[in-house]
C-alpha positions in Angstrom: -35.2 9.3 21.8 -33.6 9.7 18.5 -30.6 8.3 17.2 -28.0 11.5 15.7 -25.2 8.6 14.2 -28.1 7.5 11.7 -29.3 8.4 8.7 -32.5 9.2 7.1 -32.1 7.0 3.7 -32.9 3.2 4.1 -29.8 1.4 4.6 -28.3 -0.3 1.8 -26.6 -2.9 3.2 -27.3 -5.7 6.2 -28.7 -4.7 9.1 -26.5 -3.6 12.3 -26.6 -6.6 14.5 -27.9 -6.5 18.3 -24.8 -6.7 20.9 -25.1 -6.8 24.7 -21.9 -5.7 24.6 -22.7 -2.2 23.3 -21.8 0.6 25.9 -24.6 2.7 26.6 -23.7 6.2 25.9 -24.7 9.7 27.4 -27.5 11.3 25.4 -30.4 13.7 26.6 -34.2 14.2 25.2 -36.1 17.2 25.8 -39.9 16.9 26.1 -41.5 20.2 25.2 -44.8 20.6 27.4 -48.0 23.2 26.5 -50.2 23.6 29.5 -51.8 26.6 28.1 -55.1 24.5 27.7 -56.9 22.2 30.1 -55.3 18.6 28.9 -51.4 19.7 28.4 -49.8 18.7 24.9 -46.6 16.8 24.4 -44.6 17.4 21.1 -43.6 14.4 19.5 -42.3 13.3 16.4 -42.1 10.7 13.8 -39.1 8.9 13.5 -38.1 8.5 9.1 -38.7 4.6 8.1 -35.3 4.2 6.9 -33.4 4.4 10.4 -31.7 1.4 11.9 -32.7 2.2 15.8 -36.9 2.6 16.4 -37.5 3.4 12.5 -41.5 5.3 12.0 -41.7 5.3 15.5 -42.9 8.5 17.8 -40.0 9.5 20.0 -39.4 13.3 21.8 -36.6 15.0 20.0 -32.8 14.3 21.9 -29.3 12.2 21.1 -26.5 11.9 22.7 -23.6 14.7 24.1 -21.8 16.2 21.8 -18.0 17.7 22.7 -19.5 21.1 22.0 -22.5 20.9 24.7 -19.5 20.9 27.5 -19.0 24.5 26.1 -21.6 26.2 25.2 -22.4 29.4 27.4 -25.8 29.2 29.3 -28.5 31.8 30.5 -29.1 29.9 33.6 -28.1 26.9 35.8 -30.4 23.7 36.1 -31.9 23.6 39.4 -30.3 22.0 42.6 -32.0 18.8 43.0 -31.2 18.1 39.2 -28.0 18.1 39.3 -27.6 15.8 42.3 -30.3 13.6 40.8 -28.4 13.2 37.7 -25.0 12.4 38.9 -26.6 9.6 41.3 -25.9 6.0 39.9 -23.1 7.7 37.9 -19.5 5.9 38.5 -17.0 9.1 39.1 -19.3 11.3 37.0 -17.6 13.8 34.9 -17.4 17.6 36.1 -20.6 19.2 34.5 -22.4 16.5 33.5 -25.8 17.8 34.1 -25.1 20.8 32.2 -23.8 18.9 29.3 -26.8 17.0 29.5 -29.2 19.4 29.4 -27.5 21.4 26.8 -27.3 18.3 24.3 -31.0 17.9 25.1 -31.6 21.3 23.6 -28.8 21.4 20.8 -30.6 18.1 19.4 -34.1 19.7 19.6 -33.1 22.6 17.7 -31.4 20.3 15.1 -34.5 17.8 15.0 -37.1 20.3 15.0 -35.8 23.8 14.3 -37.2 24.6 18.0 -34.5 27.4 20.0 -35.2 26.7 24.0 -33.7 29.9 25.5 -33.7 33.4 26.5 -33.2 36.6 24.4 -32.9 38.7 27.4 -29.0 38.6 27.4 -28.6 39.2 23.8 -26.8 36.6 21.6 -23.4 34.4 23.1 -20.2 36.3 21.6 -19.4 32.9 21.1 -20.4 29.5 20.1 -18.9 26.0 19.5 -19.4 24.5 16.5 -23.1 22.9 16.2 -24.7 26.7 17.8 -24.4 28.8 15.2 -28.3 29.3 15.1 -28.3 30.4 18.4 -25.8 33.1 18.1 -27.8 33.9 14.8 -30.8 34.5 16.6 -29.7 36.0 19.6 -31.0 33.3 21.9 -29.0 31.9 25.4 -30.2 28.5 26.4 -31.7 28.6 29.7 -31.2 25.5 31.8 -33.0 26.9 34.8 -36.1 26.5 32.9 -35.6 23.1 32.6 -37.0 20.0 35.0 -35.6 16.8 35.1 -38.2 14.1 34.7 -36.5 10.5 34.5 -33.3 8.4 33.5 -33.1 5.4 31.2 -30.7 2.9 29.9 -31.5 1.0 26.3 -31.6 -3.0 27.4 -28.8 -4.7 25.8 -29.0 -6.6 22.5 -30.0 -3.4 20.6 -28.3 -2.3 17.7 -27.6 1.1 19.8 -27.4 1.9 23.4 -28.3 5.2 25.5 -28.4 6.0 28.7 -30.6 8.3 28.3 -31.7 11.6 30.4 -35.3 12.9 30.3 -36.2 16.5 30.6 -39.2 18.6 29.8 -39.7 22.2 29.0 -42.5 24.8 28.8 -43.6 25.8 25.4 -42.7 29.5 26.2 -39.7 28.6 26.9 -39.1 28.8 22.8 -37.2 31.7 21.9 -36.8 31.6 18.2 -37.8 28.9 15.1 -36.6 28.0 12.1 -38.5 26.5 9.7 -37.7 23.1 7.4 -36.0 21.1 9.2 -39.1 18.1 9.6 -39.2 16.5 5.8 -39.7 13.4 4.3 -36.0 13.0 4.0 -35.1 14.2 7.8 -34.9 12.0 11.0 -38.2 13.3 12.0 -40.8 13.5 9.0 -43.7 14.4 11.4 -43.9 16.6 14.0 -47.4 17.2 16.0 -48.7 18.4 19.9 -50.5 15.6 21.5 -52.2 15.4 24.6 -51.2 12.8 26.9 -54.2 10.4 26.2 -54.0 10.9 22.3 -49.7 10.2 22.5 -50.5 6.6 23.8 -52.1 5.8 21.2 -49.2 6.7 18.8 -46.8 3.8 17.3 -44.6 4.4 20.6 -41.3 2.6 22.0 -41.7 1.1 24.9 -39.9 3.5 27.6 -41.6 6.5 26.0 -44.7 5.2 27.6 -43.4 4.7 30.5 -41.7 8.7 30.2 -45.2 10.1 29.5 -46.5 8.5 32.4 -43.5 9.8 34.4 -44.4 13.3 33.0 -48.3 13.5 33.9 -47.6 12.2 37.3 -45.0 15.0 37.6 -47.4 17.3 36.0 -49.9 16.8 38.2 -47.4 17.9 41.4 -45.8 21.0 39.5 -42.7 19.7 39.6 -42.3 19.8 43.0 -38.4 19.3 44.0 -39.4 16.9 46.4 -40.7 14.2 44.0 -39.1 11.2 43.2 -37.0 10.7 39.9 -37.5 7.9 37.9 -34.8 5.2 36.6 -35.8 2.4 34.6 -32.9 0.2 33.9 -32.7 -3.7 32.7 -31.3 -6.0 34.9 -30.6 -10.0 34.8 -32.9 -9.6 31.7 -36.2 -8.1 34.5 -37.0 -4.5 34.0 -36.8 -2.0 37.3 -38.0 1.0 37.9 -36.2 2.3 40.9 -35.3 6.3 42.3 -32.3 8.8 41.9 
């Protein structure tokens, strides 16, 4: 995932130092998926050198909630056995979390990649919080029933920043609208590219976005049945787990 409290210059003074500590905080990712052809794609991109958390590294566009996600009008609700899967492990869960969730998830792609998830069907939202102008601009409702939820994950500790983070994955068609410019040199992402599962592995990856893409091919391969299990991978007494929501 990507980290929306950096930068994209190199930092200029020391480095942040690890803490285990740190909080993890709420944030999303949305993986947008092209099954149009035979091997699906994944769209991934380049993280700039110059940031503090997983610099030049290939991460799926996301960050963490915003206070404008909890208000942003929506097309469509996320499907049942997301929201129960996402409030699970959650100590007293705020009201709408899922939906704040899944709308940071899209806010972030749009601001990483230029990428609008959402429907035109409605017409444009009369209004907006601040951080969705674009969508209003364009005329586009984000649709969280189009929207699967694929895995959960919480940053170990003793890294300079925290998540716990919530996977979700989209179909390409589910873009509404684009807006060019927003992947340069100088941005958070300064690549942006469709790779199929097979070539994404071999991409300068963290560690849990592995473990995502094989989460998503597994759940490809079942169409997303409701039924299948959701992933959590969390550190504990220093062992990684895998367990299910």
């Amino acid at each position: 995932m990507t980290d929306p409290a950096s930068t994209a210059r190199p930092p200029s003074g020391p480095k942040p130092k690890p803490s285990a500590a740190l909080r993890p905080r709420d944030a999303a990712t949305l993986i947008v998926l092209d099954r149009r052809t035979r091997a699906p794609k994944v769209l991934m991109g380049r993280r700039n050198a110059g940031l503090a958390f997983m610099p030049g590294k290939f991460v799926f566009p996301g960050g963490r909630i915003e206070a404008s996600d909890r208000r942003m009008p929506v097309a469509g609700a996320l499907p049942d056995y997301a929201e129960a899967a996402l409030t699970r492990q959650v100590a007293r869960p705020p009201h709408h979390l899922g939906r704040a969730l899944a709308l940071a998830a899209i806010r972030e792609t749009f601001e990483e990649t230029g990428l609008l998830v959402g429907t035109r069907e409605y017409g444009p939202p009369e209004e907006v919080p601040a951080g969705w102008e674009a969508f209003a601009a364009h005329g586009v409702l984000p649709d969280l029933e189009a929207l699967h939820f694929v895995a959960r994950a919480i940053t170990p500790p003793k890294r300079v920043r925290r998540f716990d983070t919530r996977f979700f994955t989209v179909d390409r068609r589910a873009i509404a609208a684009e807006e060019p410019g927003r992947v340069s040199e100088a941005s958070e992402l300064t690549e942006l590219a469709w790779f199929t599962f097979a070539a994404a592995r071999k991409l300068d990856l963290p560690t849990i976005t592995g473990m995502i893409l094989d989460e998503l091919e597994a759940q490809v391969a079942v169409d997303f049945a409701p039924y299948r299990p959701i992933p959590f991978h969390a550190e504990r007494r220093g062992r990684r787990e895998r367990t299910v929501l």
